[in-house]
PLY file of the C-alpha trace (Angstrom):
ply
format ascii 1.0
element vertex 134
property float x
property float y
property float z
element edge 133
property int vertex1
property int vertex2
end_header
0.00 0.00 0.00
2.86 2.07 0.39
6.63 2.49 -1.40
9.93 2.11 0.19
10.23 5.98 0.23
7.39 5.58 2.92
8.69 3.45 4.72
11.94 5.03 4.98
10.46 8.00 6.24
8.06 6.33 8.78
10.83 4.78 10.05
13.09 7.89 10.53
10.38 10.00 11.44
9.21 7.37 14.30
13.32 7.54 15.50
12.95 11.47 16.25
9.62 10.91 17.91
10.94 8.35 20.03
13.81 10.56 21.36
11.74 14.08 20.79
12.68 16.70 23.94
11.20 19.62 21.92
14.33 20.06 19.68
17.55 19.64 21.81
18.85 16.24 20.90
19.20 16.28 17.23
20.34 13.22 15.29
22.52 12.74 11.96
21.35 10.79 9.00
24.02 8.64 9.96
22.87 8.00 13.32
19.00 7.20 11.97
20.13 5.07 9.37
22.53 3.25 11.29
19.59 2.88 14.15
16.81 1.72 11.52
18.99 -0.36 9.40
18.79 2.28 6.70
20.82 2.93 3.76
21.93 6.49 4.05
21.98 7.81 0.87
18.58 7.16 0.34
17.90 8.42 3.88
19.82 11.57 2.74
17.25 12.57 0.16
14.15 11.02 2.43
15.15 13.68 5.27
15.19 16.43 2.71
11.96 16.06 1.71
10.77 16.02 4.91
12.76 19.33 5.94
10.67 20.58 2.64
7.58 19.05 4.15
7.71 20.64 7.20
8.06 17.84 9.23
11.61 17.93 10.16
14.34 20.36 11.20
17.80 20.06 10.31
20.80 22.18 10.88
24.77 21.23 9.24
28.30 21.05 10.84
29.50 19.59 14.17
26.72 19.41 16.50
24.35 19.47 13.43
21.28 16.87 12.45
18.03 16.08 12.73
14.30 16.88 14.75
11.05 17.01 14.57
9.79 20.36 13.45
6.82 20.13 15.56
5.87 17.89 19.06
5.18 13.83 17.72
1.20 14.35 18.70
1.41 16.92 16.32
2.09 15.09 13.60
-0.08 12.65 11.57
1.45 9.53 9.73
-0.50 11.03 6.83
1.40 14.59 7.27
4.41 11.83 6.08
2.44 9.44 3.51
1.64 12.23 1.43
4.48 13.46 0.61
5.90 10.37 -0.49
2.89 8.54 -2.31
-0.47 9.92 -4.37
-3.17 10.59 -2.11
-6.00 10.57 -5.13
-8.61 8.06 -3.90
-9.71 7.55 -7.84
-7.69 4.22 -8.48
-8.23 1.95 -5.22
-7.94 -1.07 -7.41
-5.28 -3.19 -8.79
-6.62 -2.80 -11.96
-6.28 0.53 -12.44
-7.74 2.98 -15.30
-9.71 1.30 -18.23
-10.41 -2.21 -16.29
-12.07 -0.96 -12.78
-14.61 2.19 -12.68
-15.22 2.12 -16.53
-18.46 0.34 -16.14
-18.82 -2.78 -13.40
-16.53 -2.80 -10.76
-13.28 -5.81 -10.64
-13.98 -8.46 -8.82
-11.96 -7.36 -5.90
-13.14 -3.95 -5.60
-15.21 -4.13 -3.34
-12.55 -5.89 -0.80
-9.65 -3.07 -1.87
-12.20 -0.43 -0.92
-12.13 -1.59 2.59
-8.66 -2.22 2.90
-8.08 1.15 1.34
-11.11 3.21 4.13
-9.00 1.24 6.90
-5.48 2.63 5.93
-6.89 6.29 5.88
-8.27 5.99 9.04
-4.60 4.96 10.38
-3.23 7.75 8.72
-5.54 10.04 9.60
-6.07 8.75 13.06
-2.53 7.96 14.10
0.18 10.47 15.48
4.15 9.85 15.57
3.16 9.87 19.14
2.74 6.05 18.89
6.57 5.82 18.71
6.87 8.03 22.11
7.92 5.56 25.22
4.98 5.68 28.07
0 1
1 2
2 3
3 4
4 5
5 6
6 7
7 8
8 9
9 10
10 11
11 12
12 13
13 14
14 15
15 16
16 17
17 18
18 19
19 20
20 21
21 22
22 23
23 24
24 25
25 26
26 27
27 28
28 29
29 30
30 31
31 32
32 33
33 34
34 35
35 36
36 37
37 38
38 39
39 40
40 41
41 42
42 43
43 44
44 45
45 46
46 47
47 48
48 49
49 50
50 51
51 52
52 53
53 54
54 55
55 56
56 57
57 58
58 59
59 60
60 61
61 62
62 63
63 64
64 65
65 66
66 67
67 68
68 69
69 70
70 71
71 72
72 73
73 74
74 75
75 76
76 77
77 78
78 79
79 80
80 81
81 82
82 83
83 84
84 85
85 86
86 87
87 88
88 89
89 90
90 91
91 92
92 93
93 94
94 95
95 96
96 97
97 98
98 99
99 100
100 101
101 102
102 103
103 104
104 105
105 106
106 107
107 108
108 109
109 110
110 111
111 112
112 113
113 114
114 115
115 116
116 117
117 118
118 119
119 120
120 121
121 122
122 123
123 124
124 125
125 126
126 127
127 128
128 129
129 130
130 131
131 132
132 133
């Protein structure tokens, strides 16, 4: 349901929520890709677009890195998903354009409709709280 870039993010997002103190500890790519198993060239260009997405904060040179740009309740895993994947409800199926929603619906469409209402309401339901310790 979701690409690699995703997960990538999820993952490195979910690091800074877990150690979020409202900005002082930040953390290097290197450090969040060696935590998550990461490759950090990828991780590089993930963190970017999340800087550009307003979900992260980074600053360069010694003492430099990463944190959240806002508190982990404050941020939705959709806030994340959508910058990485389309968010266009119109094409729920496997089939895609020309086989599913031209006429009768696929066979499955009714079942990837509720997989699909499920996942939004994780998104949209779930903060990078979850990754906070109690």
């Amino acid at each position: 349901m979701y690409g690699k870039a995703t997960e990538t993010a999820i993952a490195a997002v979910g690091l800074l929520a877990e150690i979020y103190d409202r900005g002082e500890t930040l953390l290097s790519a290197a450090a969040i890709a060696e935590a998550r198993g990461l490759q950090a060239p990828f991780l590089s260009k993930i963190l970017t677009t999340l800087a550009q997405g307003g979900i992260v904060n980074g600053s360069r040179g010694p003492g430099g890195g990463f944190t959240l740009a806002r508190p982990p309740s404050e941020i939705l895993l959709y806030d994340v998903f959508r910058l990485f994947e389309r968010t266009d409800n119109e094409n729920a199926c496997p089939f895609g354009g020309g086989q599913c929603g031209e006429g009768e619906p696929c066979p499955l469409h009714d079942k990837f409709v509720v997989v699909r209402e499920a996942m939004d309401k994780v998104l949209h339901e779930t903060t990078f709280a979850a990754f906070q310790h109690a």
